[in-house]
N, C-alpha and C positions, 0 to 999 in steps of 0.2 A: 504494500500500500504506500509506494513513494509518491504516487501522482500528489499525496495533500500536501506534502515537503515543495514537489515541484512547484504543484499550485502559490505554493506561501512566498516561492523565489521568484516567481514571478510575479505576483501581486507587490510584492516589494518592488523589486525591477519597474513598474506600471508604474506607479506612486513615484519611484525617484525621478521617471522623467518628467511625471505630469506637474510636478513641484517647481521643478529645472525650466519648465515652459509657463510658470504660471499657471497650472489649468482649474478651474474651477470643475469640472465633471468629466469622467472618461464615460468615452460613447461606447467604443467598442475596442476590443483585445483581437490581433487574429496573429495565431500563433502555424507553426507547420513542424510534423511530429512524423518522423521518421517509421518506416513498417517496424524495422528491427530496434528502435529505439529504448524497449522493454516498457512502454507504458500502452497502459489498457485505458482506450480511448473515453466511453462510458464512466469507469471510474475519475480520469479527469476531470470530466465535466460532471459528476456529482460533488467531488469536491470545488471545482473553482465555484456552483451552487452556493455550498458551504461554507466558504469561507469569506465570499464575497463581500457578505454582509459587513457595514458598518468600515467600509473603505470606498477609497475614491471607483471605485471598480461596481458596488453597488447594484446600480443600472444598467453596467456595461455587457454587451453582449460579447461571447465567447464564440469564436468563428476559428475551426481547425480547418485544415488543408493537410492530409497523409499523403508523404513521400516514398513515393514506392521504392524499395531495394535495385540497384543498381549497380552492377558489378561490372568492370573493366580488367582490363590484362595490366600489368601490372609493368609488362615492358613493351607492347605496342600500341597501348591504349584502346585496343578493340574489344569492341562490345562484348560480354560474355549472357547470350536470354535468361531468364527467367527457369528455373528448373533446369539449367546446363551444368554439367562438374565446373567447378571453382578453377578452371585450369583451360589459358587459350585453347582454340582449336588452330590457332594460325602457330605461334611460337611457343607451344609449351608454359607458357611462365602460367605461375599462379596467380589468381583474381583478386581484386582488390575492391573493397566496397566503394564505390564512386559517394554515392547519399543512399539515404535511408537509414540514418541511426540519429540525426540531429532533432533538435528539440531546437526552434529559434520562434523567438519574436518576432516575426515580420512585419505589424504595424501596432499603433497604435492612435483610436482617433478619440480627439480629448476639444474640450473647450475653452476657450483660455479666457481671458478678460481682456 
């Protein structure tokens, strides 16, 4: 159950910019969460629910976007699909997660004075 930690680092994170910009109200959070990231989507957003309360975040709507897994060769950059072994089919080399394990903030829309 890390999502409510995550949620809390982020809610923090929200607040210190909305602060840094003057904001009187954040509208909305949209964050982007990695497939292999190890967080269960559902649970996040029960917590950010939960925790929401009585922060600048409140009102704010929570808008996820999932990053699909994305794996590259590791010495020629070529694409490795979806359900392929971890291992080019051009050079051998072994696969390298390109995305799909990041947790980022991508916006935030807030109100300012």
């Amino acid at each position: 159950m890390h999502e409510y930690s995550i949620v809390q680092a982020l809610l923090e994170r929200v607040e210190h910019q909305a602060r840094a910009h003057r904001a009187t109200q954040v509208h909305r959070v949209q964050i982007s969460i990695g497939d292999l990231a190890g967080v269960e989507i559902e649970l996040l957003r029960t917590a950010y629910d939960t925790i929401r309360y009585r922060t600048m975040c409140q009102d704010a709507e929570l808008e996820i976007r999932r990053v699909e897994a994305c794996w590259t060769c590791s010495r020629c950059d070529a694409s490795i699909p979806t359900g392929a072994p971890l291992r080019c089919a051009t050079c051998g080399a072994a696969a390298r997660l390109k995305t799909g394990d990041e947790i980022m903030l991508d916006r935030i829309e807030m109100e300012a004075a």
